[in-house]
C-alpha positions in Angstrom: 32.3 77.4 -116.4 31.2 76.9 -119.9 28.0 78.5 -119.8 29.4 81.5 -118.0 33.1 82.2 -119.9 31.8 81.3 -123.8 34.6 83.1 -125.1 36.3 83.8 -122.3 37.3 79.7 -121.7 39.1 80.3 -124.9 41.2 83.3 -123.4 41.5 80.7 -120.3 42.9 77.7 -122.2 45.1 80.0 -124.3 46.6 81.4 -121.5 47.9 77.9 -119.6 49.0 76.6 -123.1 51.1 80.2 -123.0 52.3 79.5 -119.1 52.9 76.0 -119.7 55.0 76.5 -123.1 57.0 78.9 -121.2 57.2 76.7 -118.0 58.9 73.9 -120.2 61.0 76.1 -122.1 62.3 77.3 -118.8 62.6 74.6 -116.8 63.7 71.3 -118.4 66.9 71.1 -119.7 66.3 69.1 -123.0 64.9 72.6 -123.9 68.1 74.3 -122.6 70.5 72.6 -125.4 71.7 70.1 -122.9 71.8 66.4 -124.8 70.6 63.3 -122.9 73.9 62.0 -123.0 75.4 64.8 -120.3 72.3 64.5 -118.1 74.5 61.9 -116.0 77.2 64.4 -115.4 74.5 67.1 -114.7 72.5 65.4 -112.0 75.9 64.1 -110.4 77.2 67.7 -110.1 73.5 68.9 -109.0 73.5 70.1 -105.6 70.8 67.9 -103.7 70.6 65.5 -107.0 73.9 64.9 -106.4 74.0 63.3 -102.9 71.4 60.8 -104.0 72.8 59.7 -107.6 74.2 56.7 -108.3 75.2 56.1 -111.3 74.4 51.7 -112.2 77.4 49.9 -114.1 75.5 47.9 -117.0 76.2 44.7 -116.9 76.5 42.5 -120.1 74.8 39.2 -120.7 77.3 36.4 -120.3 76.8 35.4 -124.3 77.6 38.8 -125.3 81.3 38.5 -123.4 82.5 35.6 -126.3 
Protein backbone atom coordinates (compact mmCIF):
# COMPACT_ATOMS: atom_id res chain seq x y z
CA UNK A 1 0.00 0.00 0.00
CA UNK A 2 2.83 2.39 0.64
CA UNK A 3 4.80 1.77 -2.36
CA UNK A 4 1.70 1.96 -4.57
CA UNK A 5 -0.54 5.11 -3.03
CA UNK A 6 2.77 7.55 -2.12
CA UNK A 7 0.52 10.41 -2.07
CA UNK A 8 -2.47 8.93 -2.29
CA UNK A 9 -2.10 7.14 1.58
CA UNK A 10 -2.09 10.77 2.56
CA UNK A 11 -5.67 11.38 0.78
CA UNK A 12 -6.48 7.86 2.50
CA UNK A 13 -5.63 8.79 6.13
CA UNK A 14 -7.06 12.22 5.65
CA UNK A 15 -10.18 10.95 4.70
CA UNK A 16 -10.88 8.47 7.88
CA UNK A 17 -9.58 11.33 10.20
CA UNK A 18 -12.55 13.41 8.17
CA UNK A 19 -15.25 10.27 8.63
CA UNK A 20 -14.19 9.52 12.04
CA UNK A 21 -14.37 13.36 13.26
CA UNK A 22 -17.72 13.44 11.92
CA UNK A 23 -18.63 9.96 13.20
CA UNK A 24 -17.97 11.28 16.83
CA UNK A 25 -19.46 14.52 16.41
CA UNK A 26 -22.57 12.68 15.35
CA UNK A 27 -22.84 10.06 17.43
CA UNK A 28 -21.74 10.41 21.03
CA UNK A 29 -23.55 12.60 23.05
CA UNK A 30 -20.80 14.37 25.13
CA UNK A 31 -20.46 16.05 21.58
CA UNK A 32 -24.25 16.75 21.52
CA UNK A 33 -24.09 19.26 24.68
CA UNK A 34 -25.45 16.59 26.88
CA UNK A 35 -23.31 16.79 30.45
CA UNK A 36 -22.16 13.54 32.16
CA UNK A 37 -24.36 14.29 34.88
CA UNK A 38 -27.77 13.66 32.70
CA UNK A 39 -26.35 10.57 31.07
CA UNK A 40 -28.19 8.53 33.92
CA UNK A 41 -31.54 9.93 33.05
CA UNK A 42 -30.68 9.49 29.27
CA UNK A 43 -29.83 5.80 29.27
CA UNK A 44 -32.85 5.18 31.66
CA UNK A 45 -35.30 6.81 29.22
CA UNK A 46 -33.34 5.01 26.13
CA UNK A 47 -35.51 2.61 24.51
CA UNK A 48 -33.52 -0.80 24.72
CA UNK A 49 -30.87 0.91 27.25
CA UNK A 50 -33.61 1.42 29.28
CA UNK A 51 -34.82 -2.22 30.00
CA UNK A 52 -31.34 -3.16 31.14
CA UNK A 53 -30.26 -0.05 33.39
CA UNK A 54 -29.93 -0.12 36.74
CA UNK A 55 -29.05 2.50 38.33
CA UNK A 56 -26.41 1.29 41.80
CA UNK A 57 -27.28 3.25 45.18
CA UNK A 58 -23.63 4.23 46.51
CA UNK A 59 -23.11 3.07 49.59
CA UNK A 60 -20.97 5.12 52.16
CA UNK A 61 -18.20 3.67 54.23
CA UNK A 62 -19.37 3.10 57.84
CA UNK A 63 -16.62 5.88 59.13
CA UNK A 64 -17.91 8.38 56.85
CA UNK A 65 -21.77 7.99 58.57
CA UNK A 66 -20.21 9.69 62.12
Amino acid sequence: MLCHLKYGLFIFFAFWVVAISWSINKYLLEAKEVPIEEMTTVWQEHKNWGKSFVEKQHCSPAFLDL
